[in-house]
Each structure stands twice: as structure tokens, then as C-alpha cells.
N, C-alpha and C positions, 0 to 999 in steps of 0.2 A: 105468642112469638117469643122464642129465646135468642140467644145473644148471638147466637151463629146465623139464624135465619135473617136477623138485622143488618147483621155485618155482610150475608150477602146480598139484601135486598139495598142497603146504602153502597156498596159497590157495584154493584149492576146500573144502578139510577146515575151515581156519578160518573161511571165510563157512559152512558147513554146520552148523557147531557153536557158534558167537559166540551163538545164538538159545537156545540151551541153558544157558548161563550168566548171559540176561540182557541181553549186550552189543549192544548195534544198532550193524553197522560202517557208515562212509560210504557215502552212497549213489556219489557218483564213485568210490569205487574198490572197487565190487560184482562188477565184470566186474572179470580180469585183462587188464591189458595191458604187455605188458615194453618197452613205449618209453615208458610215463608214470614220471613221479620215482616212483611207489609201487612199479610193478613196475621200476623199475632196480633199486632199493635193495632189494627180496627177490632179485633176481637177481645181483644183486652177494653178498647174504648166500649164497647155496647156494652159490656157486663158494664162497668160503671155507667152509662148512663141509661140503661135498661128499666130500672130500679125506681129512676126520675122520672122518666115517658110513664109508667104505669100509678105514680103514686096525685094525689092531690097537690095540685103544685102550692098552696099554700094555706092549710089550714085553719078557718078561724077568723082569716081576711079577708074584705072583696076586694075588687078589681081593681078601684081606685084607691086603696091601700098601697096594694103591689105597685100601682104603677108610682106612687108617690113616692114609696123607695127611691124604685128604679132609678124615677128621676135626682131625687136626691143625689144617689152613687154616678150613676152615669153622665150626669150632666146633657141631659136628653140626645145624646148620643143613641145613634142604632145599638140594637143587641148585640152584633158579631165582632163590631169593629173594631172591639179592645180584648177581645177574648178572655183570658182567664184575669187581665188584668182588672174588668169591668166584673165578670160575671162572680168570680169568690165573693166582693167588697156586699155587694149587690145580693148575694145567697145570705150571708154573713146579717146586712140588714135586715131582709124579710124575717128571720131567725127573729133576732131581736124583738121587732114589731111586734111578733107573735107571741113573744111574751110577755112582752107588756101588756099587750090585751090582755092575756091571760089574767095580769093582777091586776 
């Protein structure tokens, strides 16, 4: 899968399901289109996090490593709730971790 096939497979799924929780999305940006600023900007998002979905999300760790971070940075807070302000602090520590193991 590349970055366009994402961005319309994550757009398709989020207008299928916005109706289920409620949300009425913009009517302009109901169709995907990857030349308007709505589809640049999810298109722009999947190349960056393209990269992430295909690699090992923590090398060298287990589970309860990561999630010991997590919980360290997050304060057992869900994953989404603080968004980039949870998730850097949080990428930032497993980092770490990982190299400390290392040595």
C-alpha cells in the first residue's frame, strides 16, 4: 500500500463511519480529491506515518517495556487523547529505552 492508497482508504472508512458517531463531515470535502488543501494535507499525513504502520514498532523491546514507557509519559491516559502532546514525549522515551538496552 502507498500513501495515496491510504489516504483514500482512511478517507473512505472516515466518511463511512463520521454517520455512526454523529458527526456530519463537510459537504466539499465528501469526495476525496489529493490536489485540494484537504486531500494534500491527509496525503502529506500517510507519507509520514506510512513508514511507522510498516516498520517494527519497537526494536529490541517487549511489550511490557513499551507499555511501561507509555505509561511513564502518558500517565495511563488513552493513546489519542493528548495527541502529539502525549505521543512525541512517549516516541522520544521508547527511543531512549532502546538504547539503553543497547548498552
Amino acid at each position: 500500500m502507498n500513501a495515496l492508497e491510504l489516504a483514500i482508504l482512511f478517507h473512505h472508512t472516515y466518511e463511512r463511519l463520521a454517520p455512526n458517531v454523529g458527526y456530519d463531515t463537510r459537504v466539499e470535502t465528501r469526495i476525496f480529491d489529493p490536489e485540494s488543501p484537504n486531500g494534500e494535507l491527509m496525503l502529506a499525513v500517510c507519507e509520514m506515518i506510512l513508514p511507522l504502520l510498516k516498520a517494527e514498532p519497537a526494536p529490541g523491546l517487549t511489550d511490557d517495556e513499551i507499555i511501561a514507557e507509555y505509561c511513564k509519559i502518558a500517565d495511563g491516559k488513552e493513546w489519542a487523547i493528548g495527541g502529539l502532546k502525549d505521543a512525541m514525549p512517549f516516541a522520544h522515551a521508547v527511543l531512549k529505552a532502546q538504547k539503553e538496552k543497547q548498552t
